[in-house]
C-alpha positions as CSV (number, residue, x, y, z in Angstrom):
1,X,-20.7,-22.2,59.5
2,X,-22.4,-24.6,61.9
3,X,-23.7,-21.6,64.3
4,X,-22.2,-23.9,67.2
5,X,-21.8,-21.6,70.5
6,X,-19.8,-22.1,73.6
7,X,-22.5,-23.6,75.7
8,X,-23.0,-26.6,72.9
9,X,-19.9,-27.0,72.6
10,X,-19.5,-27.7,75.9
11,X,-22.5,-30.5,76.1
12,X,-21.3,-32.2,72.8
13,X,-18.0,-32.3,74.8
14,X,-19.6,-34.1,77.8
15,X,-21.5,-36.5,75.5
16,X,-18.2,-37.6,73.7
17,X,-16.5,-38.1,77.3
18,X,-18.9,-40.3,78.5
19,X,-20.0,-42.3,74.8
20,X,-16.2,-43.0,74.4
21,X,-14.8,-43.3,77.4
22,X,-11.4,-41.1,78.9
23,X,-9.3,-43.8,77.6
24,X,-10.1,-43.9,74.2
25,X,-10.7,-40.3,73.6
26,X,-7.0,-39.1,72.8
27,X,-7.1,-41.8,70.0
28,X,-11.3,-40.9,68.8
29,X,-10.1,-37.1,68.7
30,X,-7.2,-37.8,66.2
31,X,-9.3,-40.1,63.7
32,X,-12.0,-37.3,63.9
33,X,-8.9,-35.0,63.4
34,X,-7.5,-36.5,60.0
35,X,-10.7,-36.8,58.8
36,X,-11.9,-33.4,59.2
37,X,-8.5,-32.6,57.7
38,X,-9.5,-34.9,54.5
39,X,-12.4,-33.4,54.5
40,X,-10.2,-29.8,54.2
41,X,-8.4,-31.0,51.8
42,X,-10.8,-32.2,49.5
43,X,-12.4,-29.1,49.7
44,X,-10.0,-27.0,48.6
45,X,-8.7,-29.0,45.6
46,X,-12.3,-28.6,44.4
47,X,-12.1,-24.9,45.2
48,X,-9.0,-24.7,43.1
49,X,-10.8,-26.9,40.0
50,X,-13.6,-24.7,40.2
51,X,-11.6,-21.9,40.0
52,X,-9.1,-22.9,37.6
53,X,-12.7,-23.9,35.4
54,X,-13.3,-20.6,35.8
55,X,-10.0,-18.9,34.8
56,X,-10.2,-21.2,31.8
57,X,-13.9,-19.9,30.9
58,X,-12.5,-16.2,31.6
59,X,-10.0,-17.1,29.7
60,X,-11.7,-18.4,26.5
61,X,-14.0,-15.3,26.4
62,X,-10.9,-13.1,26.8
63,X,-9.9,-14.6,23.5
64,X,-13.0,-14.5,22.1
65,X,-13.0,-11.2,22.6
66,X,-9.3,-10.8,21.1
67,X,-10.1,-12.5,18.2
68,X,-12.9,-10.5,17.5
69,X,-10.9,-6.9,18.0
70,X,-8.5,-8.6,15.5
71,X,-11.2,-8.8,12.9
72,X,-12.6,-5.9,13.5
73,X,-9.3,-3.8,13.1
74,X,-8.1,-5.8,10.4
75,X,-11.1,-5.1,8.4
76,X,-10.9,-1.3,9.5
77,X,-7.8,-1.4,8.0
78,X,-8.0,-3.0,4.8
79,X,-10.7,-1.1,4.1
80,X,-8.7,2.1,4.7
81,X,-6.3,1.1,2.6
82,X,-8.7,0.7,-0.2
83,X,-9.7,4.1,0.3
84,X,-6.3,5.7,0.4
85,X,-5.7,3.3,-2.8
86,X,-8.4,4.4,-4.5
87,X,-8.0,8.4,-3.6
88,X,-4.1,7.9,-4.6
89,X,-5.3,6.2,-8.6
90,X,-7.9,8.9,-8.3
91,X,-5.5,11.9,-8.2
92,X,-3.1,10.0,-10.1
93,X,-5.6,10.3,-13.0
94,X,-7.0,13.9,-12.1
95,X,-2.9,15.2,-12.2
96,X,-3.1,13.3,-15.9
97,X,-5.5,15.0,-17.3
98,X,-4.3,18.3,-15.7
99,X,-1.1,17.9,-17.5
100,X,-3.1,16.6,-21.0
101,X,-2.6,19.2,-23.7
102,X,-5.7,21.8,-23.8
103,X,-5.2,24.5,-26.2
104,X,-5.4,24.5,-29.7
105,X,-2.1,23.6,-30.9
106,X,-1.8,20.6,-28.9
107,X,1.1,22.4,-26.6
108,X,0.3,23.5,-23.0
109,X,1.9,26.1,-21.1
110,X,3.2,23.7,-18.2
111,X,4.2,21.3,-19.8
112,X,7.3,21.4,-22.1
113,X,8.6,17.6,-24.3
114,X,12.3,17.4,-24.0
115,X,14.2,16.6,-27.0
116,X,14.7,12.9,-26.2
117,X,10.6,13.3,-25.8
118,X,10.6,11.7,-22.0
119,X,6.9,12.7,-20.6
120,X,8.2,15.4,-17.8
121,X,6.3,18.0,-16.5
122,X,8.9,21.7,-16.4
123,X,7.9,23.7,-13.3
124,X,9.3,27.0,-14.5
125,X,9.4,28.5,-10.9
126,X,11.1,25.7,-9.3
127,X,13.7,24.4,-12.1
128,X,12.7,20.9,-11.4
129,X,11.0,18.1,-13.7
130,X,8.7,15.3,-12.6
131,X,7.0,13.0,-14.4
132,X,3.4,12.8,-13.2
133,X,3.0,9.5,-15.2
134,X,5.4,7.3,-12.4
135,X,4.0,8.3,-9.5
136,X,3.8,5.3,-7.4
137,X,3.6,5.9,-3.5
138,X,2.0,8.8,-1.4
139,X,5.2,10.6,-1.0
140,X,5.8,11.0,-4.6
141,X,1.9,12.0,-5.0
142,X,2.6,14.8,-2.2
143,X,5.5,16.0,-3.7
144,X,3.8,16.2,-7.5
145,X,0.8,17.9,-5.8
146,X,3.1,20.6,-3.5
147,X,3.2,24.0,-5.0
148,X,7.0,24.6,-6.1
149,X,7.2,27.8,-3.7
150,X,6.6,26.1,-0.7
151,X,9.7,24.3,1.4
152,X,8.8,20.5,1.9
153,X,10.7,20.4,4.9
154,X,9.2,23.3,6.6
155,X,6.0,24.4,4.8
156,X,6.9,28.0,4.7
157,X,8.0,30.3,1.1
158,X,11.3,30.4,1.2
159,X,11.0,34.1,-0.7
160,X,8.8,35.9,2.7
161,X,10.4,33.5,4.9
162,X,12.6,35.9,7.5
163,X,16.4,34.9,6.8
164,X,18.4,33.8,10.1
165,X,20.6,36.4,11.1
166,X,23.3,35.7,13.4
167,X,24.0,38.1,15.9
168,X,27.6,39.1,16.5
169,X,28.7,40.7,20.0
170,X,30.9,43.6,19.1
């Protein structure tokens, strides 16, 4: 720090020996002691302020930059789901007018009225009955818009799908 060598040391030695006297040097070298160690200790509590300062600035960035992610993926997000919102109202109203009556006699071919005259779409293939007109979440949309011959579950037609076959040791 001070760029004090052995040979300085040595004459700053000799001057405090003969300034202070042999007598009184024990007692000069611990006052210059616990002030050197005040001095220490001073130092270091400002080293820890100035680091805990800057912890505290690191810190308030840190959350700066937090908040601002949060923002950012919240409004990713809602807009998202105003897309998906608007695709699902979208194809709600494309499967409504697919299932409108279009030929002449005001009857289509998929579509059959009960006799209590509940709005249900007949899939003739399947044997089941929806009604395209209550459609309210994405998994009822995906079921309304998977072709009757294809498995939910698996994805594959049941009718070319290979059977399983269990093997028998004879």
């Amino acid at each position: 720090m001070f760029d004090i060598g052995t040979s300085e040391l040595l004459i700053i030695g000799i001057v405090v020996l003969l300034a202070v006297g042999p007598k009184d040097l024990p007692v000069f070298l611990r006052t210059v002691g616990k002030y050197v160690g005040a001095i220490k200790k001073q130092a270091g509590e400002f080293r820890q302020h100035f680091d805990e300062a800057l912890r505290e600035t690191e810190l308030d960035q840190l959350r700066k930059d937090v908040s601002g992610l949060k923002t950012d993926v919240e409004k990713t997000v809602r807009d998202a789901t105003r897309d998906i919102e608007s695709d699902v109202i979208e194809a709600q109203n494309a499967i409504k007018a697919d299932n409108k009556p279009s030929s002449a006699n005001g009857t289509s071919a998929t579509k059959m009225s009960s006799a209590n005259g509940n709005n249900e779409t007949t899939d003739p293939d399947a044997g089941t009955s929806r009604d395209p007109l209550a459609l309210e979440t994405a998994e009822d949309l995906a079921g309304a818009l998977t072709p009757p011959s294809v498995d939910a579950a698996s994805g594959t037609d049941p009718e070319t799908a290979p059977a399983n076959v269990e093997k028998t040791n004879a």
